[in-house]
N, C-alpha and C positions, 0 to 999 in steps of 0.2 A: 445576397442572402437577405430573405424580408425577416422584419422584425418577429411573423408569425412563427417561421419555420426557426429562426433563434431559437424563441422562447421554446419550442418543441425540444428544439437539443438540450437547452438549460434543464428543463424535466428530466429529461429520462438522465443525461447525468449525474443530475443528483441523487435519482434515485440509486443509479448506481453505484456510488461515492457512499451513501448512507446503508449500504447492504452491509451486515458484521461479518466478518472473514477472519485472515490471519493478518490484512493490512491492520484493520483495527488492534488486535492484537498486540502489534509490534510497536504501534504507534503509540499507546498507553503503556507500555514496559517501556518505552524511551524514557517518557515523560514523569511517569516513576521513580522510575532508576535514576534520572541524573538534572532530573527539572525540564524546568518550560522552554530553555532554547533547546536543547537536544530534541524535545517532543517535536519542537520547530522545523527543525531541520531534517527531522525526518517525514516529515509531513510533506516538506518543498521535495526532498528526496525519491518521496514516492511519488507525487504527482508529476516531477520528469519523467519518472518510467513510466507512468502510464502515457504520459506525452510521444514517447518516444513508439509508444505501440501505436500511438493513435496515427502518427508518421509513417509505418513501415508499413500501417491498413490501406493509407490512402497512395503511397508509392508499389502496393500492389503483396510489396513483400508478406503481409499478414496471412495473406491466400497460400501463400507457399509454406507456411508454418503448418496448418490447419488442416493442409492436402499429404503433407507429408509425416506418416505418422510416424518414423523412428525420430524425426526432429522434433515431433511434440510429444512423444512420449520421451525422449529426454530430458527436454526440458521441464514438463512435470514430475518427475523422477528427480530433477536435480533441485527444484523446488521445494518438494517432500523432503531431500533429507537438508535443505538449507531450514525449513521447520521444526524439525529433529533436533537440529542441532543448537537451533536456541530455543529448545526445550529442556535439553539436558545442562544446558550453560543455567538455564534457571533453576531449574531442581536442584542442581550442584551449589549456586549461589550461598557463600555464609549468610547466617541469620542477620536480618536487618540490616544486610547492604545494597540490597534490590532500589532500598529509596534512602539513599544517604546521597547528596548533592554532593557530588566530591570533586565535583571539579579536572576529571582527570584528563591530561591532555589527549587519547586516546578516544575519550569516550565520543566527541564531534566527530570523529573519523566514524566508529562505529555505528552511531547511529546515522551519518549519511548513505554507509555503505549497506545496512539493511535497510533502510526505508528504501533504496532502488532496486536493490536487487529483488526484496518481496514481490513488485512488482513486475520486472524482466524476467523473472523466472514464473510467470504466471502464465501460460500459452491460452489461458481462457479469454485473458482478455483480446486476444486474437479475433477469438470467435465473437467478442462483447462488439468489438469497433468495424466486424465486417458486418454481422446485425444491423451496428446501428448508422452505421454511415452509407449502408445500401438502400438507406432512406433520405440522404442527403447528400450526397455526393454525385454527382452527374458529369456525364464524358464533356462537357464544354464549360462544367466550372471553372472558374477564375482561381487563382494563386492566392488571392485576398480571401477568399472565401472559406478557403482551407486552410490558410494561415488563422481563419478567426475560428474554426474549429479544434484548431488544435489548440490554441490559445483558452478556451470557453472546456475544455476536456481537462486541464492542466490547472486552471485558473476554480475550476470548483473542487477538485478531487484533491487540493493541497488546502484550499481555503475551510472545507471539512475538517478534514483531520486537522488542522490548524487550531480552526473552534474547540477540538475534542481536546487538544494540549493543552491549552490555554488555560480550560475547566476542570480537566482532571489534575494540573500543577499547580492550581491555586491554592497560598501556604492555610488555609484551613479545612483543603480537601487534603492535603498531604500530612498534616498535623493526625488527622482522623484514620488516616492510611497504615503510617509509620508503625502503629503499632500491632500493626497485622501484618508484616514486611514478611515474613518465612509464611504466613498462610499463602498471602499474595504471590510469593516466589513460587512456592508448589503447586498453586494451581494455574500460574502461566504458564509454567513448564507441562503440565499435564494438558492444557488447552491447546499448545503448539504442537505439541507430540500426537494427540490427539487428530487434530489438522492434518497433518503431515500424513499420518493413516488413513484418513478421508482423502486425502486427496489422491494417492495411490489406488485406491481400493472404487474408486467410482468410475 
């Protein structure tokens, strides 16, 4: 792979890494709720799954997502209500616990297991890495080639949202926050719940 056609991929993925969605979403309610390593970890979280889409594009299996519609309308449908349902966890949320660092041992589990699954339950991005690697990808590629694709797909889309933690957990952007914890709660809950009906309905 030339430096040229790198740098090609480096673009468009960042452009698609910096798209706002429900990854963003989830990744600034991490980093809220529980501080800068959960935001952390859900950022590396997510960007496995997208890794893991970027892998199953180039071993063929993404075609077979995209060609089969009761497997992707499942798994948009199961996406939709994994949106739902941490919309209503937020809405539910008591007053000013949304951003209280608490340390809980639960909560690392948590935010590993939604920063992946937002992504694994997303069948668009299916169609995002057969788009974009039918641009890059060729029948006599080499294994290095596609390992540095998959690598350069995982390596920006965590390193993002990484930045986004970082900035939105730092203690004088949190100090500013805390005291709008129940607005903040309702309207992430209405943002994901929102989501989740967009995503069903398009």
């Amino acid at each position: 792979m030339t430096l040229t056609v790198w740098l090609s991929l480096v673009a468009i993925c960042c452009l698609g890494a910096m798209s706002p969605g429900p990854s963003l979403v989830v990744v600034l309610r991490h980093s809220l709720g529980n501080g800068r390593s959960h935001g952390i970890l859900t950022s590396i979280c997510h960007g496995t799954g997208v890794a893991i889409w970027a892998v199953l594009t180039i071993w063929g299996l993404g075609l077979l997502v995209t060609e089969t519609p009761l497997l992707y309308t499942a798994l948009t449908y199961a996406g939709a209500g994994y949106l739902a349902w941490m919309g209503v966890k937020a809405l539910r949320a008591k007053q000013n616990s949304a951003l209280q660092v608490e340390g809980k041992k639960s909560a690392l589990a948590e935010a590993a297991r939604d920063g992946i699954m937002i992504s694994l339950l997303n069948p668009k991005l299916a169609i995002f890495f057969l788009a974009l690697f039918s641009q890059f990808v060729t029948a006599d590629q080499s294994t290095t080639d596609q390992l540095i694709m998959i690598a350069t797909v995982f390596s920006i889309d965590t390193l993002w949202y990484i930045i986004v933690a970082l900035i939105i957990s730092h203690p004088r952007v949190l100090r500013s926050l805390e005291k709008r914890a129940t607005t903040i709660n309702r309207a992430t809950g209405l943002v994901l719940i929102g989501l989740a009906l967009r995503v069903v309905t398009l």
